[in-house]
N, C-alpha and C positions, 0 to 999 in steps of 0.2 A: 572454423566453419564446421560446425556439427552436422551430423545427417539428418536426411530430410524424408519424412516417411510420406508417400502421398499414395491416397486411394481411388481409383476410376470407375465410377457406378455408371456401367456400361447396362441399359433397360430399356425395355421397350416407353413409353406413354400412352398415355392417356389424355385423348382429344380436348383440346382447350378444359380442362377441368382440375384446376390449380386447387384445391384441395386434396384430392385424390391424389393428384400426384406428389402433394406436400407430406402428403401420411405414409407413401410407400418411399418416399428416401427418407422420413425421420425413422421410419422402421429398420433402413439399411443401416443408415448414420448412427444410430446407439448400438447397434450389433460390429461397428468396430472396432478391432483392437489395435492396438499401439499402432497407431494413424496419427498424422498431424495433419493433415490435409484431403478434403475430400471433393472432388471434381464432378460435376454435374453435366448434363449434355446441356448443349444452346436449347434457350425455350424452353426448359425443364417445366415449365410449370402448366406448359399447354401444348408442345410440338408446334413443328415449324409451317405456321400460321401465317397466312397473309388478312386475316379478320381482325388488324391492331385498334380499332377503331371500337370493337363490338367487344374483345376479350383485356385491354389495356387496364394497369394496376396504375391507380391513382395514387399519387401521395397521400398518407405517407409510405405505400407499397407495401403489403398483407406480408405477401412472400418475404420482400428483405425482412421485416421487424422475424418473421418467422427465421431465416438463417441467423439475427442474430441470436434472439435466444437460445435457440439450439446449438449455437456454435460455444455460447458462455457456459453451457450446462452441460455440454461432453468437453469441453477444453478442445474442439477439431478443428480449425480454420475451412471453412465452407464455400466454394466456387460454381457459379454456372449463370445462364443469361436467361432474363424473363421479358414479356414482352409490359415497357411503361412507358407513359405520358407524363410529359413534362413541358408545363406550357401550353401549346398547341402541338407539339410536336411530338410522336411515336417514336418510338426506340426502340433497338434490339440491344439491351441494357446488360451488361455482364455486375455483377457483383461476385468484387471479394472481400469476407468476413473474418476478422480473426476474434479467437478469444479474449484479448485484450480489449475487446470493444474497437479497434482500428481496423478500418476498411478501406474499399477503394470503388470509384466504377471504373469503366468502359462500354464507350458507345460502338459498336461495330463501325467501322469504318467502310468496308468495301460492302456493299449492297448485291443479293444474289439477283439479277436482270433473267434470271434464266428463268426464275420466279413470280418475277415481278415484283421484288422485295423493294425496289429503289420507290415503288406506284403507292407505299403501304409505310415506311417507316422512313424517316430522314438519316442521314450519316453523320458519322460521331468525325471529330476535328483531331483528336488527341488521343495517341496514345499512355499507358500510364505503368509504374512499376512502383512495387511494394515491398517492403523488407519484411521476411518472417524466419527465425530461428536463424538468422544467418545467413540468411537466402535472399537475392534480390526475383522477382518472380512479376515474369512481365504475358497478363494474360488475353488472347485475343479469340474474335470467333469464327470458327468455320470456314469460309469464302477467302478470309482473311487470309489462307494460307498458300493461296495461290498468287501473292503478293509479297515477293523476300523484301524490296527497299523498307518494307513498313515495320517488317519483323527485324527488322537489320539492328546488331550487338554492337553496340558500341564500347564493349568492355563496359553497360552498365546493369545488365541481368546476367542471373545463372541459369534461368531454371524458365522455358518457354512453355504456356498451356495453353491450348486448344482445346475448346468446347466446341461441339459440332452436334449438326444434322443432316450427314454427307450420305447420300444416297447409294445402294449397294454397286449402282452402274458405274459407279467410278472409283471405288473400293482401290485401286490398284494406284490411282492418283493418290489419293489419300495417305496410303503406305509410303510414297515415293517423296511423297513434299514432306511428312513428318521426318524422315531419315534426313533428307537433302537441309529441311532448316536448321535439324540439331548439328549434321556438320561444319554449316558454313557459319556459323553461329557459334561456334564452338561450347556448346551449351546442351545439358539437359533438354528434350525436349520432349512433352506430351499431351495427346491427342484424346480427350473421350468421343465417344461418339455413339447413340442408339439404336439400337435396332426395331426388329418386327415394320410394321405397316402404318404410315398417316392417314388421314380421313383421304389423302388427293391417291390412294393406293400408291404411294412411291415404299418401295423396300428400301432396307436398310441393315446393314450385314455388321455394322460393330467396328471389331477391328481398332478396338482402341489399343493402342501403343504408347512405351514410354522408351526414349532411345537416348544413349548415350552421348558423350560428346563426338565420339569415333563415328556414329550412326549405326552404332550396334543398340538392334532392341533384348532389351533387359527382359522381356516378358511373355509368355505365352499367349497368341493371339487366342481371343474368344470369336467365333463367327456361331451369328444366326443365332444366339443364346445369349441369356442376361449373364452378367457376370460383374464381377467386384474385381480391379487389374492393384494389385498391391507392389510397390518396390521401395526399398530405401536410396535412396541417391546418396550416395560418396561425396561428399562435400572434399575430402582428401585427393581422391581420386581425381576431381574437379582440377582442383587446384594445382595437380603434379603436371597434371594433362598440360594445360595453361602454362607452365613453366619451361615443360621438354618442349610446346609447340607453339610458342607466342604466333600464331600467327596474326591477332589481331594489330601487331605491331606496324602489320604490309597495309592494313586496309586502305581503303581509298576513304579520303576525305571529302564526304560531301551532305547536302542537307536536302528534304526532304522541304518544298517551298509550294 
């Protein structure tokens, strides 16, 4: 199990205008170095919108055919959720992109009500995991993390991400449920998340984090400022951890119905 290098473009947005904000992460996105992996905030393409209706990417999705080129033409596996139509039905859509041309979605599952995200967008049924360099990488959004059953390891991911658009006022939850999943998960876990100001004036402090399996974070928090969160993940490491501390051997067995 090789190491796994992943990058967190922690940035402000730009209000529903998925162009603009297509051309300031391809600008990020070729300006990295020895990255495998580049993590995008929820809604990257328009901020966290409840207009799914007025700003929604139709198939076959601008944005994705966008990450996948880009991801084939730096070799970077590419991560974050935009807002799509499928059917009749609105999504908070996660896509991840590898250079192999192999991808995956995810539909958001838990709807933020404090929003009124459940009034604007339908919930996703299934969670999903993806193997890359070795890694099984199982990615979810935002809301999502205030839900462990959903995030729950069953010895079949290493490596947990979080895209977000988590508001400064709860900054301190935020920090607490990224540390608390990667322990109880015995896993890798990380968080992007944007800052500066949406059109609804909600702030937004960053604070993206990548944390161990112990719940030790690996990285310098950025607040209140754009920034690029880099770490390699110990694929070794991982695995000694999991050796000295089986604890997934205790878990409770149960299912998700």
């Amino acid at each position: 199990m090789q190491d796994l290098r992943i990058s967190l473009l922690q940035t402000d947005l730009i209000w529903e205008n998925p162009k603009e904000n297509r051309d300031r992460f391809e600008q990020l996105i070729r300006g990295l170095e020895q990255t495998d992996l580049a993590v995008l905030p929820e809604m990257f393409t328009t901020g966290f919108t409840m207009h799914s209706a007025q700003v929604a990417e139709q198939q076959p999705y601008p944005s994705l055919d966008w990450m996948r080129n880009l991801s084939k033409e730096t070799g970077i596996g590419i991560c974050g959720s935009l807002v799509a139509k499928d059917g009749d039905d609105y999504f908070n859509r996660l896509y991840l992109v590898l250079p192999d041309g192999r991808e995956m979605k995810y539909d958001k599952r838990h709807l933020f009500r404090m929003a009124n995200e459940e009034k604007h967008y339908s919930p996703g049924s299934e969670s999903a995991i993806i193997d890359f360099r070795g890694w099984r990488i199982k990615p979810l959004i935002c809301y999502d993390l205030r839900f462990p059953v959903w995030s729950r390891n069953r010895n079949d991911y290493d490596l947990l991400l979080y895209v977000a658009n988590w508001p400064k006022a709860r900054t301190s939850a935020w920090e607490a449920l990224l540390r608390a999943r990667a322990i109880e998960n015995y896993c890798y876990c990380a968080g992007v998340n944007r800052v500066g100001f949406d059109r609804n004036e909600v702030a937004y402090e960053g604070a993206s984090g990548i944390y161990d399996m112990k719940g030790v974070l690996v990285n310098e928090i950025a607040r209140d400022r754009e920034a690029v969160v880099h770490h390699s993940l110990s694929g070794k490491e991982l695995l000694e951890y999991r050796e000295k501390f089986p604890v997934h051997l205790d878990a409770d067995d149960f299912e998700i119905t």
